[in-house]
Backbone as ProteinMPNN parsed JSONL, in Angstrom:
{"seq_chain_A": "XXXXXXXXXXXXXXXXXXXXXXXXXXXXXXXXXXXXXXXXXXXXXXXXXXXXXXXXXXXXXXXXXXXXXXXXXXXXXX", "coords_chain_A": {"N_chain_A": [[66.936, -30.333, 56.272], [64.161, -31.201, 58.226], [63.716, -34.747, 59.494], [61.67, -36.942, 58.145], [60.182, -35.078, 57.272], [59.166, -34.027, 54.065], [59.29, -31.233, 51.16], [57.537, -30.942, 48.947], [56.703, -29.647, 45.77], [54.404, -27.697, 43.715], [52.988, -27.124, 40.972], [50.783, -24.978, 40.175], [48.528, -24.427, 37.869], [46.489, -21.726, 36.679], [43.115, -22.341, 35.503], [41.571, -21.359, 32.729], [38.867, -19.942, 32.239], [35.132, -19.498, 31.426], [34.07, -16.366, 31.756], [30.848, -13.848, 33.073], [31.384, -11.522, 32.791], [33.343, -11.456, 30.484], [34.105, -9.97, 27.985], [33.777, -7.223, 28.872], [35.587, -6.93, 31.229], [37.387, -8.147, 30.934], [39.694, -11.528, 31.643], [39.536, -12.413, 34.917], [42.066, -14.152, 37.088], [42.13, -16.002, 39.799], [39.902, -15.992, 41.555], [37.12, -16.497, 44.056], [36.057, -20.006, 44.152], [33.112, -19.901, 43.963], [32.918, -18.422, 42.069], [33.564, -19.823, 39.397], [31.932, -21.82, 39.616], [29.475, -20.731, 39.518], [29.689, -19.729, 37.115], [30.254, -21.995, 35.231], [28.65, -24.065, 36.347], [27.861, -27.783, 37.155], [29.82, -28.572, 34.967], [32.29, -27.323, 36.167], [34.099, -28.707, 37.748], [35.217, -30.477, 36.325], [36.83, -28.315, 34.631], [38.294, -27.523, 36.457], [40.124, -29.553, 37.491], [41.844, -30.077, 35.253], [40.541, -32.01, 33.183], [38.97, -30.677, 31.167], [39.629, -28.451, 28.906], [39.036, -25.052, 28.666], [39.946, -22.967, 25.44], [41.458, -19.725, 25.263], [40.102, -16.86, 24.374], [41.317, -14.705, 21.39], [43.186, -11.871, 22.548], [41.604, -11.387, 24.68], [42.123, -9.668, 27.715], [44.048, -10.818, 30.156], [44.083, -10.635, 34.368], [45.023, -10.448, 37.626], [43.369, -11.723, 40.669], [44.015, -10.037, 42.587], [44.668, -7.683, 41.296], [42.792, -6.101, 40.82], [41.079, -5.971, 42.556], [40.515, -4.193, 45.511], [41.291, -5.17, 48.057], [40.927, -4.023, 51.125], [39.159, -1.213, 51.875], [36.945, -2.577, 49.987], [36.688, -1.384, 47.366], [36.729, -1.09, 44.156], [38.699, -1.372, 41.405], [38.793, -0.334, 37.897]], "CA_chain_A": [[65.528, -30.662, 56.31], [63.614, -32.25, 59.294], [63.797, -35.95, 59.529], [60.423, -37.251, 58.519], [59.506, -33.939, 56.213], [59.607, -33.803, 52.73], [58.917, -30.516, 50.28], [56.974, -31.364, 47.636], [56.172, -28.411, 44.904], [53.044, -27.915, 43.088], [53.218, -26.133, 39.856], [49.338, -25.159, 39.699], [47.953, -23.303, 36.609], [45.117, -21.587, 36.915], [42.308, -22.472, 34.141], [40.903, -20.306, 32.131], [37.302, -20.561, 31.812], [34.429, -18.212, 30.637], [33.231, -15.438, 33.089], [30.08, -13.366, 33.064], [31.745, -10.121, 32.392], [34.936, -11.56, 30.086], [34.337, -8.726, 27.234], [33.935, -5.693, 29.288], [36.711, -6.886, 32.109], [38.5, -9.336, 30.852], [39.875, -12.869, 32.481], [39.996, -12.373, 36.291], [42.093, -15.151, 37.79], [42.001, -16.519, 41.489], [38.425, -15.422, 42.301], [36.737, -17.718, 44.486], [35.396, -21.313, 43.595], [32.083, -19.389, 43.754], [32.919, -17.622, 40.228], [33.61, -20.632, 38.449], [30.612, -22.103, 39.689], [28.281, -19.743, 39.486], [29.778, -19.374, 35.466], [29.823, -22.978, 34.649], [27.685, -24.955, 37.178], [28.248, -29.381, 37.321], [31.582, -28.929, 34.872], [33.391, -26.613, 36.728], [34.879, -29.8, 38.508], [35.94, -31.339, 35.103], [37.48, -27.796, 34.373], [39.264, -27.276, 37.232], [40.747, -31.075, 37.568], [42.542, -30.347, 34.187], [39.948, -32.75, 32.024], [38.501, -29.852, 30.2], [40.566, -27.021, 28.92], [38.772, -23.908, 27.067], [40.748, -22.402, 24.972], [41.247, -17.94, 26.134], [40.023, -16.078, 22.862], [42.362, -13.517, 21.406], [42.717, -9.892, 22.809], [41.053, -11.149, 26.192], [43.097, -9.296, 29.138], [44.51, -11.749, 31.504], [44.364, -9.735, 35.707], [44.691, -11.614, 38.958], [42.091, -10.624, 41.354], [45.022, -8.672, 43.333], [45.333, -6.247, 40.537], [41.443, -5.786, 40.329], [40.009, -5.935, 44.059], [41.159, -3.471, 46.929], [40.275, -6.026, 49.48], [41.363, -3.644, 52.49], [37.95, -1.138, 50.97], [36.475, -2.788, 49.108], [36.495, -0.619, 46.0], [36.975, -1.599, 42.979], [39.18, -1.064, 40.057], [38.639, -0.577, 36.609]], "C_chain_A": [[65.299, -31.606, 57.489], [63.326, -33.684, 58.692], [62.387, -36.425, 59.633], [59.293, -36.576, 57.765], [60.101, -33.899, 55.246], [58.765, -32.707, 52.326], [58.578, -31.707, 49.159], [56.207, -29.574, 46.942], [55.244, -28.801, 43.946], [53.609, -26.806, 42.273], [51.531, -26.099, 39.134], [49.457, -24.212, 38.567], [46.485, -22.865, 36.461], [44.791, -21.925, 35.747], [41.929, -20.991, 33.831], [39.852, -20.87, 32.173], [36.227, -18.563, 31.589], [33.641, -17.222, 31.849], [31.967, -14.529, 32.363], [30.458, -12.091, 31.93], [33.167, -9.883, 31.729], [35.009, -10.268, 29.096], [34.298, -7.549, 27.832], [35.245, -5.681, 30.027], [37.757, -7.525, 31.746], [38.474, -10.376, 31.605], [40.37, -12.384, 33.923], [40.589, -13.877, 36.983], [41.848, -15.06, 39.398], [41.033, -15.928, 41.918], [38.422, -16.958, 43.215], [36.166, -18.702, 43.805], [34.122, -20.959, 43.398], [32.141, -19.097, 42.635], [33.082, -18.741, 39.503], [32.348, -21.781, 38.728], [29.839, -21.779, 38.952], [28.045, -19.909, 37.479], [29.9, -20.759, 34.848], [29.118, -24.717, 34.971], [28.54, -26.384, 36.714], [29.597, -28.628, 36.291], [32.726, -27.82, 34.975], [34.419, -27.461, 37.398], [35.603, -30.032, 37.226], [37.123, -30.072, 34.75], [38.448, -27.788, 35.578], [40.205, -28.535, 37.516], [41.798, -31.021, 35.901], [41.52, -31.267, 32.823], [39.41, -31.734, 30.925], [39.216, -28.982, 30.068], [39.982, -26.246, 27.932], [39.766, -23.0, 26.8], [40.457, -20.33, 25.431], [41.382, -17.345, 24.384], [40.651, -14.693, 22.651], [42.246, -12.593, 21.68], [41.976, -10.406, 24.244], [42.469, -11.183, 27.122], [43.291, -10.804, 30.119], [44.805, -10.655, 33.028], [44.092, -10.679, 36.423], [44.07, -10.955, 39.733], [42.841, -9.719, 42.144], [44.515, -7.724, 42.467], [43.43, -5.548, 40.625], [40.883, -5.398, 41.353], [41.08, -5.345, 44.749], [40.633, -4.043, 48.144], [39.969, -4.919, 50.927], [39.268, -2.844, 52.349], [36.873, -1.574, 50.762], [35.913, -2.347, 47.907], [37.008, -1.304, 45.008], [37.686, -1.194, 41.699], [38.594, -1.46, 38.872], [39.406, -1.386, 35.851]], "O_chain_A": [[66.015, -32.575, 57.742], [62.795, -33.82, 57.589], [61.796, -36.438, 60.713], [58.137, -36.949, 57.564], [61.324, -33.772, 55.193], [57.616, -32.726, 52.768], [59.07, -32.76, 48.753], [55.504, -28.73, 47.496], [55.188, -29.91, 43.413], [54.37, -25.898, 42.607], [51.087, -26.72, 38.168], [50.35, -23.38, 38.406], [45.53, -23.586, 36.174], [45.628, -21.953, 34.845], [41.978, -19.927, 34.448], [39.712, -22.093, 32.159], [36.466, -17.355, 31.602], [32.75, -17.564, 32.627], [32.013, -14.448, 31.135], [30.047, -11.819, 30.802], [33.951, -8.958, 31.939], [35.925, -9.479, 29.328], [34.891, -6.666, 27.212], [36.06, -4.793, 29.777], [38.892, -7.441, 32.215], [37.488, -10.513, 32.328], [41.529, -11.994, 34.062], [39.764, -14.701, 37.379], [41.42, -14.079, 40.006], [41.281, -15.167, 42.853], [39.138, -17.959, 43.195], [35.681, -18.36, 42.726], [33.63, -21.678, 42.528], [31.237, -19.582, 41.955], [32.416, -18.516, 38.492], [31.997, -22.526, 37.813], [29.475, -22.312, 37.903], [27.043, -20.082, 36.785], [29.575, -20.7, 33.662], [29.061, -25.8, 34.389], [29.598, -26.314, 36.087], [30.447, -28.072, 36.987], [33.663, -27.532, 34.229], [35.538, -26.995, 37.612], [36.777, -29.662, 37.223], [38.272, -30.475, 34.57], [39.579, -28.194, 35.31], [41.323, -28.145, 37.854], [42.409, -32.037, 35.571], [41.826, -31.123, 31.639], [39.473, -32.106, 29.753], [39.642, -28.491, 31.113], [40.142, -26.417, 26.723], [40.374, -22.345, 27.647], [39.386, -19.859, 25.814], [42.293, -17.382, 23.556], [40.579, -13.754, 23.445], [41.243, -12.015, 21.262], [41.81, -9.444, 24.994], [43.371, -12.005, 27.281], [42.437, -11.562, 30.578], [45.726, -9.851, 32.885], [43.276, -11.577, 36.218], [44.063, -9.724, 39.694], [42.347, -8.621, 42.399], [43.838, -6.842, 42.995], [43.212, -4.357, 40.402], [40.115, -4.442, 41.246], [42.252, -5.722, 44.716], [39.834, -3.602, 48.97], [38.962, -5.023, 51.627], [38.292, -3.55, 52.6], [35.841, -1.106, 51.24], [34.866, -2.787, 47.432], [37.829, -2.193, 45.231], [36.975, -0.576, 40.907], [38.023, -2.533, 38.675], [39.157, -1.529, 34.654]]}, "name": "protein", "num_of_chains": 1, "seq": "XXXXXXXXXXXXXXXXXXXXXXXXXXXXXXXXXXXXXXXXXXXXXXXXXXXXXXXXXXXXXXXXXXXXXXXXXXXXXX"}
């Protein structure tokens, strides 16, 4: 290791939180900061900082926006 540089590892977790379209699609993680906005305006900060944690109600799909969005496209999976 360079003299002067340290690794440091982050072990993020995405939140869960409540989206528009959680019963038809399910939980989309890693959208943009726009989607968790948009879906829970002023305490989207508190959620995302760890202070708030909603609980993910049973039977909702967990997909990361990879599996969902054809960025190259932009088509869309089901």
């Amino acid at each position: 290791m360079a003299e002067g540089i340290n690794v440091e590892w982050h072990n993020y977790r995405h939140p869960y939180y409540n989206q528009l379209w959680l019963k038809e699609q399910g939980f989309i993680s890693h959208l943009s900061l726009m989607d968790i906005f948009f879906n829970h305006g002023p305490e989207a900060l508190i959620i995302l900082t760890g202070r708030k944690l909603i609980p993910r109600p049973e039977g909702i799909k967990v997909r990361h926006a990879d599996e969902v969005m054809s960025w190259g496209d932009k088509s869309y999976a089901n």
